[in-house]
C-alpha positions, 0 to 999 in steps of 0.5 A: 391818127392823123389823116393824111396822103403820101405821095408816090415814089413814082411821081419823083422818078423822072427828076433826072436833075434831082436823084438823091436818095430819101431820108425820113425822120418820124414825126408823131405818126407821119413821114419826115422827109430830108436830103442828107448829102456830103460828109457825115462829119462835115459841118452841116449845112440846113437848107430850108425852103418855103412856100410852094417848093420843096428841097428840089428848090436847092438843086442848083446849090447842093453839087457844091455845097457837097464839094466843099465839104459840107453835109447837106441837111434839106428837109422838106415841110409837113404838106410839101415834097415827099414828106407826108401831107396831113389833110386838114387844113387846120393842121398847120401853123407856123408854130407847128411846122417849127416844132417838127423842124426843132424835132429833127434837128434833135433827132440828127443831133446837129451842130456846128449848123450854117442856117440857110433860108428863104421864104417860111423857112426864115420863121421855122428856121430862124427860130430854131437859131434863137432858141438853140444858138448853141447848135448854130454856126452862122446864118445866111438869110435870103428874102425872108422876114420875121414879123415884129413891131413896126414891120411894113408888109410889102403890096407883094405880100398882101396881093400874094396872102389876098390871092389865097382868100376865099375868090383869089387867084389861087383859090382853085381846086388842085391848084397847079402852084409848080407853074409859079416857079416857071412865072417866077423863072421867066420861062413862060409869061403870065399869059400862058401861067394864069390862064393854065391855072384857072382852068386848071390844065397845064401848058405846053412847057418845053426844056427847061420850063417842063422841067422846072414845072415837072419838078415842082409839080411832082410832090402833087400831081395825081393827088386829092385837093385836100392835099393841097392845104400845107400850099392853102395855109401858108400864105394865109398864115401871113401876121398881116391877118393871121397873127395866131396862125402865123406864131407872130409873137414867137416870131417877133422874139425871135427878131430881137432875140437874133438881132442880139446874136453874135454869130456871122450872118450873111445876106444874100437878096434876090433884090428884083422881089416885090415880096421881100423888097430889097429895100427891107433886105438892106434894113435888116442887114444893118440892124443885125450888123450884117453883110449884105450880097445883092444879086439884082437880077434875081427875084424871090426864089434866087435858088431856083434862078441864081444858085450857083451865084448864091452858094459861091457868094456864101462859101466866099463869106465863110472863107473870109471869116479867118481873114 
C-alpha cells in the first residue's frame, strides 16, 4: 500500500471563486482528482497545470472555455490539489506523473483533445500527444519546454531547481509555495513573501492576494511536511541535474516526435518569464511551424494573471482554423 494524506474537503470550501464539483478517477490504490466541466459531448479541452499549482490555476479560463462549448477536463497531479499525496519523496518522477495522465485519459476515453499546458504539465502532457496523437486535436503550448539535445536551461531555471537543494530558499519545512502565486501576481513584493516563507508564517494578505494566496495554499494547509514532497520533486526533477528523475530521454523523443506532428499548435507566451524566456518561446514556435501569441505583461503563470486574455487568444486561433 502506498502511504499517503488526503486533503480535507474542508480546506476547499471557502474558495468561493472555485466551487465545481470533484471528480476522481482511481490510480492503483490513490485518488485521481479532475474537474469535468461543459458538455459531455463537447470536444475536450485537457487543461494542465505545474509546479506549485493546481486546477485552481485555470479559474480565470474554465467560464468561457465552457461557453464555448467545450468539455473542460483539468486534472490535478498526484501531490497537488485534491488528488491524493503519497508521502515518499521518491514516489515521484516524471515518468510516473505521465503514467497516471495517460491512465486517465483511457479511462475517460478522450478524444478530439485541445492539449493546454504549462509548466510540467508540457512534459506529462506533451507526451501524451506524441504517443496518442490519434486522440489530439490541436495543442496550445504556453512557457513550457521539452528537454532535448542542445537546449539551454535559462539562470531562471537553475536558481529555481538550486532554491530546491538541500540549504536553498525553499528548503523549508511546510513550505508555504501558495505565496509564490501572490509574488508572481504582483500582489505582494518579495519583502513581505520571502520573509514569510522562511519563517514560516503568513503575511497579512488582503482582497485579491488573500484570495490568490487562500486558494493556492488550500491543497496544504494543516498538513505534514511529508505532504510537501510532490512540491519538493518537481523542481529537482529538472534534466539539468536529474536526467533520470526528470524522463529526459522520453522527453527529448517526445521533441522530435512533435516537431514532426501535423496537428495546429499554438503558442501563447507569458513573454515577462525568466524561466521560460521569451526568446526560447518564439525558437520553438518556429521549429514546429507555429503561431506564436505574446502577452508581454504576463509572467510564467499567464493563467493565474491573463486568462481571460489567453482563452480569447486561443479560441481566436481555433476559430480561424476554417478560414
Amino acid at each position: 500500500m502506498t502511504e499517503f494524506v488526503r486533503t480535507p474537503d474542508a480546506n476547499f470550501a471557502d474558495l468561493d471563486d472555485f466551487q465545481y464539483p470533484a471528480h476522481f478517477h482511481s490510480w492503483q490504490d490513490m485518488r485521481v482528482h479532475y474537474l469535468d466541466e461543459g458538455p459531455q459531448d463537447g470536444p475536450v479541452m485537457l487543461l494542465l497545470h505545474g509546479m506549485p499549482t493546481w486546477s485552481y490555476l485555470y479559474r480565470h479560463m474554465i467560464p468561457a472555455l465552457v461557453e464555448a462549448g467545450y468539455r473542460c477536463i483539468v486534472p490535478d497531479h498526484l501531490g497537488f490539489g485534491k488528488s491524493d499525496k503519497p508521502l515518499d519523496l521518491h514516489w515521484y518522477t516524471i515518468a510516473r506523473h505521465t503514467e497516471v495522465l495517460t491512465s486517465l485519459l483511457v479511462a475517460l476515453d478522450l478524444k478530439n483533445i485541445t492539449l493546454v499546458c504549462q509548466d510540467w504539465g508540457g512534459p506529462t502532457g506533451l507526451a501524451q500527444a506524441a504517443m496518442m496523437p490519434e486522440r489530439f486535436k490541436r495543442l496550445c503550448i504556453m512557457n513550457t519546454w521539452l528537454h532535448h539535445d542542445g537546449y539551454e536551461y535559462s539562470e531562471g531555471i537553475r536558481n529555481w531547481n538550486q532554491s530546491w537543494q538541500a540549504g536553498g530558499r525553499f528548503d523549508l519545512t511546510c513550505p508555504d509555495v501558495g505565496l509564490l502565486l501572490v509574488l508572481s501576481s504582483g500582489l505582494a513584493g518579495p519583502e513581505v513573501i520571502f520573509p514569510a516563507l522562511a519563517e514560516g508564517r503568513a503575511p497579512a494578505l488582503a482582497g485579491e492576494a488573500e484570495t490568490v494566496y487562500r486558494g493556492f495554499s488550500a491543497p496544504y494547509r494543516g498538513l505534514p511536511d511529508a505532504a510537501f514532497n510532490g512540491y519538493r520533486r518537481f523542481p529537482r526533477s529538472i534534466p539539468l541535474d536529474s536526467y533520470d528523475n526528470g524522463n529526459a530521454a522520453a522527453q527529448a523523443l517526445h521533441y522530435r516526435t512533435l516537431l514532426a506532428a501535423d496537428c495546429p499548435s499554438y503558442f501563447i507566451w507569458g513573454c515577462s518569464d525568466n524561466v521560460f524566456t521569451e526568446a526560447w518561446g518564439r525558437t520553438w514556435a518556429e521549429r514546429m511551424g507555429a503561431s506564436f501569441d505574446p502577452i508581454p505583461a504576463a509572467g510564467h503563470f499567464l493563467q493565474n494573471t491573463h486568462g481571460p486574455e489567453v482563452t480569447d487568444l486561443l479560441l481566436k486561433r481555433i476559430a480561424a482554423e476554417s478560414d
